[in-house]
N, C-alpha and C positions, 0 to 999 in steps of 0.2 A: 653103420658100416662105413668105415674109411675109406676113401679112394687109393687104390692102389698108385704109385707116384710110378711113371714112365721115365726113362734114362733120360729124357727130355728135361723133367722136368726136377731130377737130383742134380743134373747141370745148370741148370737157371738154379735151384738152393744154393751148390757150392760155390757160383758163380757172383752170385749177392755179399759171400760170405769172403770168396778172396777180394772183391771191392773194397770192402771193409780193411779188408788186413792190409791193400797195396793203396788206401788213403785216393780209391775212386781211378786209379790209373787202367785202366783196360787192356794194355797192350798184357801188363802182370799180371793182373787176375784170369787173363783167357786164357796163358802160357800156364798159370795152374793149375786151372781147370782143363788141361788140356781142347779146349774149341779155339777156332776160328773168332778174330775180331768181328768179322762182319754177321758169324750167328750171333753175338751181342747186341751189335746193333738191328739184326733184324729181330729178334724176339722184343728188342725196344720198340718196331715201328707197328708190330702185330698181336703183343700183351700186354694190355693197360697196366694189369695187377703188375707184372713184372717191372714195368717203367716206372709206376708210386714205389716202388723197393730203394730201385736205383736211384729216384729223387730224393727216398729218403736217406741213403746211403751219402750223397750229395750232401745232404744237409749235416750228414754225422763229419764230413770231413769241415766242414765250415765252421764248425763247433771247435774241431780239434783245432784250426790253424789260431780262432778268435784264444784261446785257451792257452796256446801258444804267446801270439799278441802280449796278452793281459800279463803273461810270466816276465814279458821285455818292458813293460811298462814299471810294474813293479820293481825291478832292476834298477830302475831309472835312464831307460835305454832311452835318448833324447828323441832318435827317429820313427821311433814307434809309437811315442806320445805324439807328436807331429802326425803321425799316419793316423792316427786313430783319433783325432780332433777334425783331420782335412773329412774324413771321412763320418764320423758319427754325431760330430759338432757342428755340421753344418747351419741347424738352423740358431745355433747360439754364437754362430759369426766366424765361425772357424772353416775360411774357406777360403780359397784363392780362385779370382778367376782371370780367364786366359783373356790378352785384349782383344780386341774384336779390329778384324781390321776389315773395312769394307773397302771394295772396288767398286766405280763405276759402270753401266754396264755398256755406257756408249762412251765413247771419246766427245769431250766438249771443246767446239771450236769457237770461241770469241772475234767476232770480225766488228771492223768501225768503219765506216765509211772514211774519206780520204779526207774530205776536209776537216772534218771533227780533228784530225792527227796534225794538220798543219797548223793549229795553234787557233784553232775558231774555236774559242768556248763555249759560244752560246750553245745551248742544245735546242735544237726543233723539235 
């Protein structure tokens, strides 16, 4: 015997489903599905099962952009090869890193006693 499915829960289905078609954008698929952004988010903070959908939803659009990606590559799209070396070549050397600039965390004052400056080389 099936569980019958609640208006609730054919809006979390269609709601999964306009994710998919609006490439993960929420504000598109809630105006679809005619609900509220914030029932989205709250059925995210209060149904596991519902949030693994949307992660996995998540992962279909990362698929799409990498697929994308890989079409400008092919191209011979220069920046996209650069983008996709900065990023998935890192550990074959393909990577820039930002310089590092460190600050002090106290001011350093250097003081010499008076004679040392008037031309006494010797040090004590």
């Amino acid at each position: 015997m099936s569980k019958k499915l609640t208006k609730t829960d054919i809006n979390k289905n269609a709601m999964i489903e306009a994710l998919k078609k609006t490439l993960g954008l929420v504000s598109h698929a809630a105006k679809k599905v005619g609900i509220a952004r914030e029932t989205h988010y709250d059925w995210l903070r209060n149904d596991e099962e519902y949030r693994k959908k949307c992660e996995a939803v998540g992962e279909l659009v990362i698929d799409y952009a990498e697929s994308s990606l890989f079409k400008q590559i092919h191209k011979g799209n220069p920046a996209a090869t650069i983008f996709f070396l900065k990023t998935r070549g890192k550990k074959r050397g393909y990577h820039e890193e930002a310089p590092q600039i460190v600050a002090p965390k106290h001011e350093i004052i250097l003081t010499y006693e008076k004679e040392k400056l008037n031309g006494d080389n010797n040090i004590k």
